[in-house]
N, C-alpha and C positions, 0 to 999 in steps of 0.2 A: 504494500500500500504506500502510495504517496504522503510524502508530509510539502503543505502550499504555502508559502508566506505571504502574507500580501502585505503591503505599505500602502497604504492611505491616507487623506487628510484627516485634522479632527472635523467632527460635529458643528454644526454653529453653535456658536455662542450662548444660543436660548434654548439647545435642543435638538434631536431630530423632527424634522417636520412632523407635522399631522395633518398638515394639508399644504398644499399649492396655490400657487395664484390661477392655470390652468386645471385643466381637466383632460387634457389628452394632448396628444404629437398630431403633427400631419406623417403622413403615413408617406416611408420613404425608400423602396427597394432595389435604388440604382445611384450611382454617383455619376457625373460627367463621365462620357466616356461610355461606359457602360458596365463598366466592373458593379457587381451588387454588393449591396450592404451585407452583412455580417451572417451567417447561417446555420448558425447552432441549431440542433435538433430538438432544443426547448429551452425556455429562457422560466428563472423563478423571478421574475422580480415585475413591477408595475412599470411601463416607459415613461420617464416623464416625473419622475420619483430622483433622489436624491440617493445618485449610486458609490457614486465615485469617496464619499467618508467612511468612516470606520464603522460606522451603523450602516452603510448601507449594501457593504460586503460583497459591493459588484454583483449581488444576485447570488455568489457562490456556494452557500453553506449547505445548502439543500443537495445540491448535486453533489457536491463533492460527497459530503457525509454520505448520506445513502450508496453511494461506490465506497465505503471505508476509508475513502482517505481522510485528513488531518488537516484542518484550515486552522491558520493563525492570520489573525488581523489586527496590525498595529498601528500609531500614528510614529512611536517611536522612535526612529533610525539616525540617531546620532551618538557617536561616543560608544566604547568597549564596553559600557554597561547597560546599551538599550536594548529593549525585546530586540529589533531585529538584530542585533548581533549576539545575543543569548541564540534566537533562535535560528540562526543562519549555519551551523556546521551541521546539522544531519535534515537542513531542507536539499529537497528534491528541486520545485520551482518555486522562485523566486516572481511574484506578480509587483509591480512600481508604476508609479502614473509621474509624467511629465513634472506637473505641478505642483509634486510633491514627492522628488525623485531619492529611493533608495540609490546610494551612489554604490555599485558595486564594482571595487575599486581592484585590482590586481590582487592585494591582499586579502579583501574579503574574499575572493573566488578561489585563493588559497586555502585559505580555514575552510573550505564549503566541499570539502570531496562528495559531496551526495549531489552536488547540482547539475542537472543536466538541461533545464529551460529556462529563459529568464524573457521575462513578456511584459514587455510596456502595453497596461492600459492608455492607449492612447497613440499619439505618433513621437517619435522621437528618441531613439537610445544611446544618448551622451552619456549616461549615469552609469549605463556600463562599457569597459573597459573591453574593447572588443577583440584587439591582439591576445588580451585573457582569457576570451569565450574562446578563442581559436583554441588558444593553446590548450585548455582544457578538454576542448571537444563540447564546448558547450551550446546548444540551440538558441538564440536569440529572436525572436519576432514583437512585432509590434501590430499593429490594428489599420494597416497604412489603410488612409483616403477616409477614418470614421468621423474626424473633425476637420478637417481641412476646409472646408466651406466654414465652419464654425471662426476658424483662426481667418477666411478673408473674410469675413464681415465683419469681425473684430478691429482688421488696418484700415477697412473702410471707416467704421465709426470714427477711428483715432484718428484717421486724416483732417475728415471735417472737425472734432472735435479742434483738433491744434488750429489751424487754419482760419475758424471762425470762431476762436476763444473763446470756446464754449463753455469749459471748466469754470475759468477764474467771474463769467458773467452768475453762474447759475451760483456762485460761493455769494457772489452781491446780494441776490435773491434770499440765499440762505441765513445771511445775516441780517436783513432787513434793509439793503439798502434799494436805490435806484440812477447807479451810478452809470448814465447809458454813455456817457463820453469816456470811464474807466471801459467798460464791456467793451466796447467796438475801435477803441485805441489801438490795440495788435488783430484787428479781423478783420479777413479778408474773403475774396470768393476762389473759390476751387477752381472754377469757370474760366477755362484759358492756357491754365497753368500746366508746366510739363511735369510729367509724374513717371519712378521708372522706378522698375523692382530687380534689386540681386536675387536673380535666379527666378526662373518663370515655368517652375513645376506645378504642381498641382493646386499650391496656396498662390504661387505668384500669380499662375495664368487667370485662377477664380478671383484676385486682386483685379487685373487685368480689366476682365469681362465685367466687373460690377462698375467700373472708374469709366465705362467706356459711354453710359448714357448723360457722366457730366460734362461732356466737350472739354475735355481735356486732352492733350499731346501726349501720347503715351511712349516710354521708351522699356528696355531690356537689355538684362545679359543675362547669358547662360551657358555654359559650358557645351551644353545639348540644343543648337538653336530649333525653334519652332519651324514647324512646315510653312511654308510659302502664303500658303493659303489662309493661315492664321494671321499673319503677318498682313496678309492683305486686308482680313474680314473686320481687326484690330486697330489698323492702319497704327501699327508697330513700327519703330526705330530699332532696331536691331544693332548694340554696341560691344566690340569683342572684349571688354573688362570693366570690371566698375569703377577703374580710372578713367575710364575714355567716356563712362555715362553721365557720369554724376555732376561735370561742371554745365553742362545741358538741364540740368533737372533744377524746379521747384522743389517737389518732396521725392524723399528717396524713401520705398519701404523696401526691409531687408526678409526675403523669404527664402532664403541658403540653407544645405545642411552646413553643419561644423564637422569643420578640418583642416586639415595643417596649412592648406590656402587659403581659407577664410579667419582664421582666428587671426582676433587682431586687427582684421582688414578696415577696418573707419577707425583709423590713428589721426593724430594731428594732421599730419602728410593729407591722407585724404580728404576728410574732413574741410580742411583747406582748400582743396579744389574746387569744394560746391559752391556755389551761388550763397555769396553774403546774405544770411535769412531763409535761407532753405529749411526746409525739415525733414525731421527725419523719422523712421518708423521701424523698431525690431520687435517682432514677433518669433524670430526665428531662434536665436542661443544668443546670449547676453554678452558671450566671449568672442564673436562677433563684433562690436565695438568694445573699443578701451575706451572701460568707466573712466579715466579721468580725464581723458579727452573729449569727451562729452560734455563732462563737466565744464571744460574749458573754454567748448565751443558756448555754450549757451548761458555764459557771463557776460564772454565777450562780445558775444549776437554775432558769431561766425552761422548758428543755429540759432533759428525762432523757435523753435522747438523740438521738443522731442518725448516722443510716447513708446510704450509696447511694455511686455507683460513679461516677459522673461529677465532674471537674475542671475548674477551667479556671487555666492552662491545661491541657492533657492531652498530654504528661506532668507532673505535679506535681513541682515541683523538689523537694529534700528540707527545705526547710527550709517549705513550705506549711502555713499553721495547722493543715490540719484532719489533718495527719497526727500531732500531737500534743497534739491538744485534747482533755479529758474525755469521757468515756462516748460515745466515736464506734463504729462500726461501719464504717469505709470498707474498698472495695476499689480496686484498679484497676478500669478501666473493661470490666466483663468480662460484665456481667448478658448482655448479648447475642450473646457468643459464647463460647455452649456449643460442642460440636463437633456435637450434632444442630443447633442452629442454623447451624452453619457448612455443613453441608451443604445447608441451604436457601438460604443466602444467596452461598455459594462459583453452587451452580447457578442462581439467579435473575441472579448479574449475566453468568452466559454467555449467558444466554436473552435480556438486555439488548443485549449484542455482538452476538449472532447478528443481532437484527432492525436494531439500527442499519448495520452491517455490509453486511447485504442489501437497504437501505431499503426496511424494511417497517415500520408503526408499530410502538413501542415500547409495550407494555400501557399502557392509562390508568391503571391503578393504579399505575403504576411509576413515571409524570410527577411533575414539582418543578414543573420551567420546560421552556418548549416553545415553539418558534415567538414569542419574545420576548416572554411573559409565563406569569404562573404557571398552571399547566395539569394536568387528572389531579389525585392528592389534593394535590399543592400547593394549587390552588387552593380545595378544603376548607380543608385545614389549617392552609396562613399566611398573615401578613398582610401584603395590599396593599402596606403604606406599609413600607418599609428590610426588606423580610422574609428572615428567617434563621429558623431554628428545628428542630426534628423533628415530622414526621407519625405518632402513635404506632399 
C-alpha cells in the first residue's frame, strides 16, 4: 500500500467554508486546442468547493483510503521539524501545489528512498529539483493546461489594474475619501498601447487572444515561434529575445518556464531597455526578475509599475521588498487557483493516482520526468541542462 503526502494551504482564517458565493461551475471539457480536461474515473468532492486547503484534501481521502492507502495532509513544510519532513522518508508520493510549494530539494529526495511520484497540483514544478527526480528514477507530473486560462485572466486583470490605477483609487474609496485628481494622476488607457509577453505558450498565447479585443499592438518571443497563421489572425510582432522586444513595448507580461536562460533575465540591464514607464507583469517564477531591480526600477519610475503573484521564496516573509515597494500590484500566489481551477486541477491529479496506482501510463501531457529523463511536455518545455521551471 501506498503512503501520499500532500502539502496544502491552511484554511481561511474564519474557517472552512459552508457555503459559496456561487452554486455551480460552467461546465468545461476541453481546453484550447482540444486536449480535454482532466478524466479521472470518479471524483469525491463538490466543483466549485474549496479544494486546494488542508480541509479540502483535493477530494482525496475517500479514494485513496478505500484502496488502503495512507493520506497525510499538511500545511507544514518548512524546517527539519515539520510534518512534511517527519513524514517524507517512507512516502511513496509526494502531492505540492504551486502556491504553496513543498520544495523538494536534492536533499529531501535523499532522505525519501520510498519516492517514486511527485505531482504538482497545478502547473508548474520549480519546487522540485528535477536533475534529483532523474537521478533517482523518480516520476514527476503536473496537471498541464488545468489553470492556464485561470493565470491569463489573472495578467489580464493586473494589466488594467496597473494601467488604470485601479488599486490605489478603490484604497480612496476604502478610506473614505474622493480624491478623483489623486485616482486618475498615474491612469491611463490600455487602448493603443504595445503589449508583449516572454514566451507565448499556453498562458502567453491565452494572454494574447484576451488583449487582442483592446486594440492594442501586440508583440512576442518564444523560443518555439507560432505558426504563421496565428501570427496573422493576432496580427503579432514576432521578436527573437526579450532584449530585442521589450524597448518596443508598453507593458511586458512574463509567461516563461524557469531556467538557466530565464532566471535573472529582467536585471537592471534589461529592465533598462524598456520604455521609461512601462510595466511590467510576472505570473510566471518570481526568479525570473531580480527582486531588487524591481525595486529599483519602480522608485526610480524606470517602471510605472509592476504586478503578479509569484514569490520566491513562497511564502514571502513580511519584510520582502516587493511587499512595500511603489506602485506594485502583488498578490499571493493565487492566479491559478480559482476554485473553477481547482476543480480541474483537485480532478487531474486523481486521474494522475489513478493511472500510477494501476500502472497504467500516466497522460503524456501530464509528464515533467519519466523513466529518468524529461518526458511529455517537460521535454517541450524545459531545459536539458539543471532544468527546473513551469510548463505554461
Amino acid at each position: 500500500m501506498a503512503k501520499v503526502l500532500c502539502v496544502l494551504y491552511d484554511d481561511p482564517v474564519d474557517g472552512y467554508p459552508t457555503s459559496y458565493a456561487r452554486d455551480d461551475l460552467p461546465r468545461i471539457d476541453h481546453y484550447p486546442g482540444g486536449q480535454t480536461t482532466p478524466t479521472p474515473h470518479g471524483v469525491d468532492f463538490t466543483p466549485g468547493h474549496l479544494l486546494g486547503s488542508v480541509s479540502g484534501e483535493l477530494g482525496l481521502r475517500r479514494f485513496l483510503e478505500d484502496r488502503g492507502h495512507t493520506l497525510v495532509v499538511t500545511s507544514d513544510k518548512e524546517g527539519p521539524d515539520s510534518v512534511f519532513d517527519r513524514e517524507l522518508p517512507d512516502a511513496d508520493v509526494v502531492i505540492s501545489q504551486p502556491f504553496w510549494p513543498a520544495y523538494l530539494s536534492a536533499e529531501r529526495i535523499a532522505r525519501a528512498p520510498r519516492l517514486k511520484l511527485a505531482v504538482t497540483a497545478g502547473i508548474g514544478s520549480d519546487h522540485v529539483d528535477l536533475d534529483a527526480a532523474i537521478a533517482h528514477d523518480i516520476t514527476v507530473a503536473e496537471v498541464t493546461y488545468c489553470n492556464s486560462i485561470s493565470v491569463a485572466e489573472h495578467v489580464v486583470m493586473m494589466i488594467l489594474s496597473l494601467v488604470r490605477n485601479y488599486l490605489p483609487a478603490h484604497q480612496w474609496v476604502r478610506d473614505g475619501g474622493w480624491n478623483i485628481a489623486d485616482c486618475v494622476a498615474r491612469s491611463y488607457d490600455v487602448e493603443g498601447m504595445h503589449v508583449g509577453t516572454v514566451a507565448a505558450g499556453r498562458i502567453g498565447l491565452a494572454v494574447l487572444r484576451r488583449l487582442t479585443p483592446f486594440d492594442v499592438r501586440l508583440h512576442y518571443t518564444d523560443r518555439h515561434r507560432l505558426p504563421a497563421e496565428i501570427e496573422a489572425e493576432l496580427g503579432l510582432t514576432y521578436h527573437p529575445s526579450a532584449a530585442d522586444m521589450v524597448p518596443h513595448c508598453d507593458v511586458v507580461t512574463v509567461n516563461a518556464p524557469l531556467h538557466p536562460e530565464t532566471e535573472g533575465l529582467f536585471d537592471d540591464a534589461l529592465i533598462g531597455q524598456m520604455r521609461r514607464g512601462a510595466y511590467l507583469v510576472n505570473t510566471a517564477r518570481a526568479k525570473i526578475c531580480d527582486r531588487d531591480a524591481v525595486d529599483r526600477a519602480l522608485r526610480t519610475g524606470q517602471l510605472a509599475g509592476y504586478a503578479g503573484d509569484v514569490w520566491f521564496p513562497q511564502p514571502a516573509g513580511p519584510d520582502h521588498p516587493w511587499r512595500s515597494m511603489p506602485h506594485h500590484g502583488m498578490t499571493p500566489h493565487i492566479s491559478g487557483s480559482s476554485l473553477s481551477a481547482q476543480a480541474r486541477y483537485a480532478a487531474g491529479t486523481r486521474e494522475i493516482l489513478e493511472s500510477w496506482l494501476d500502472d497504467v501510463p500516466i497522460r503524456d501531457e501530464y509528464l515533467i520526468v519519466d523513466k529518468g529523463g524529461l518526458a511529455g511536455t517537460g521535454a517541450h518545455s524545459y531545459s536539458t541542462t539543471a532544468p527546473k521551471g513551469r510548463a505554461g
